[in-house]
N, C-alpha and C positions, 0 to 999 in steps of 0.2 A: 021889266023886272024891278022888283022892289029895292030902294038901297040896303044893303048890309054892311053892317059894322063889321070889323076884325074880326071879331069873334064870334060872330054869326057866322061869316065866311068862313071863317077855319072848321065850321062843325060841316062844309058842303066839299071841303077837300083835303084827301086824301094824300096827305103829308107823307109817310113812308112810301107812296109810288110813285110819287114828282121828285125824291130825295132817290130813290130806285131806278129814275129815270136821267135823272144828273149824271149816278154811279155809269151806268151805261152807257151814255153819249162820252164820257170823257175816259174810259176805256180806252178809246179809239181813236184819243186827241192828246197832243200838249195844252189843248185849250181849255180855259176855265167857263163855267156857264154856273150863274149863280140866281136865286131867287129870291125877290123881298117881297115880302108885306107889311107894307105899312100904314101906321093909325090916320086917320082923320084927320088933315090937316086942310088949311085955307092956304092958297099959293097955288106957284107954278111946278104942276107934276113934272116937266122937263127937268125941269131947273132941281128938283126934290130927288129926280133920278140919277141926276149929276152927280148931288154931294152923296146920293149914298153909295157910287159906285165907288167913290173916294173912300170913304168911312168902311167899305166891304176889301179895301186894297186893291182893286180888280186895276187899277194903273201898274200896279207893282210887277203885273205876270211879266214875264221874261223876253216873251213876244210880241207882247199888247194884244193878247187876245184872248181874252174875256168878255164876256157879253153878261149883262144884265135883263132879266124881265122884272120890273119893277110895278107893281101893283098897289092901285090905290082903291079898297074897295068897295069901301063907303064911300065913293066918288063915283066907281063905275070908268076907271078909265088904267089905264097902263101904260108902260116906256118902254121899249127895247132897244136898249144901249148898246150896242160893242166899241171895244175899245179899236185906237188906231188900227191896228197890227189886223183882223181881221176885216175893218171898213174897207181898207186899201185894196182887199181880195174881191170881196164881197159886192161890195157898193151896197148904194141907197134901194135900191128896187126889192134887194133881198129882207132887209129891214121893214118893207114892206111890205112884203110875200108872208111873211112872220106874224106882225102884227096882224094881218089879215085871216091867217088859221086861229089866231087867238081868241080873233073877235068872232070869225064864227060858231065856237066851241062857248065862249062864254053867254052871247045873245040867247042861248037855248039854256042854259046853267052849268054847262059840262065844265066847271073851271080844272077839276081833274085832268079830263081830258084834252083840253086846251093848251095845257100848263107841261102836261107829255106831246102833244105835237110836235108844239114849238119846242122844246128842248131838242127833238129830234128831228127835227128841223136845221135847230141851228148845230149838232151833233153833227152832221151831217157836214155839213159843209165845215167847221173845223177838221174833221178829220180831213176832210180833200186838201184843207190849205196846211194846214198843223199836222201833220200825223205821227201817231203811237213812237215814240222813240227805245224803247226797249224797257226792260226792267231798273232801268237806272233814271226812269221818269219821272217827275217828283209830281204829284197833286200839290198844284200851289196855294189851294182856296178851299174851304168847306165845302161840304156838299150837302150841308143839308139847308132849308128854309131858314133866312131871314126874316125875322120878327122885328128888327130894332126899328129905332127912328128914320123919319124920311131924310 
C-alpha cells in the first residue's frame, strides 16, 4: 500500500462510525478508549503515543483505564496504549491480539473497519474489567477523533 498523508487518510475513514463505535463500547464501560491521528512526523511513534495520551488526559481517568489507538499514517504504523488500571487486568498478549486485528484490517485498506474491531475489542474487555456503573457515570474523555499533534 501506498503512503498516505492525513488527509488522504481521512478521505478512506469513516469518522462518524469509529466515533459511533467508541459511543458504543463505552456504553458498557467506566472505561475510556480514544482515537488519534496524527500528522507526519520524524521520531519515535511509541514515544509520540506516550505524549499524546498525556495531551488527550487519558492518565487522569479515575481507574487508569483508558486505552489509546494512536495512528501514524503517513508512516504506516500505530500504538495501542492502555493505561495502568486496565494493563494490570489485561496484560501484554491482549495488546497484542489488538494490534494484530488492526493490522489485518489495515494491510487490505479497511482502516474503518480495523479501527471498529479494535475498539470492540478492547470494549470488550473494559466492560469485563470496568463495567457500566449506572446512570451517575460520567464519560470522562471525548469520543470522538483526535486530529491534534503527536
Amino acid at each position: 500500500m501506498r503512503l498516505l498523508t492525513r488527509r488522504q487518510f481521512l478521505r478512506h475513514i469513516d469518522i462518524p462510525r469509529v466515533e459511533g463505535a467508541l459511543r458504543e463500547a463505552e456504553r458498557r464501560t467506566s472505561g475510556e478508549i480514544r482515537v488519534s491521528l496524527a500528522p507526519l512526523f520524524w521520531g519515535d511513534v511509541q514515544r509520540a503515543a506516550e505524549l499524546a495520551f498525556q495531551r488527550l488526559g487519558m492518565t487522569a481517568t479515575r481507574e487508569r483505564n483508558g486505552v489509546l489507538l494512536f495512528m501514524v499514517p503517513a508512516r504506516h504504523r500505530f500504538v495501542v496504549l492502555g493505561d495502568e488500571g486496565i494493563h494490570a487486568k489485561v496484560g501484554q498478549g491482549f495488546w497484542e491480539r489488538v494490534a494484530q486485528v488492526l493490522g489485518e484490517h489495515f494491510r487490505t485498506g479497511d482502516f474503518t473497519g480495523g479501527l471498529v474491531a479494535g475498539i470492540h475489542e478492547i470494549g470488550e474487555q473494559l466492560a469485563s474489567h470496568f463495567p457500566y456503573r449506572g446512570p451517575r457515570e460520567v464519560n470522562e474523555l471525548p469520543d470522538e477523533v483526535d486530529l491534534g499533534k503527536p
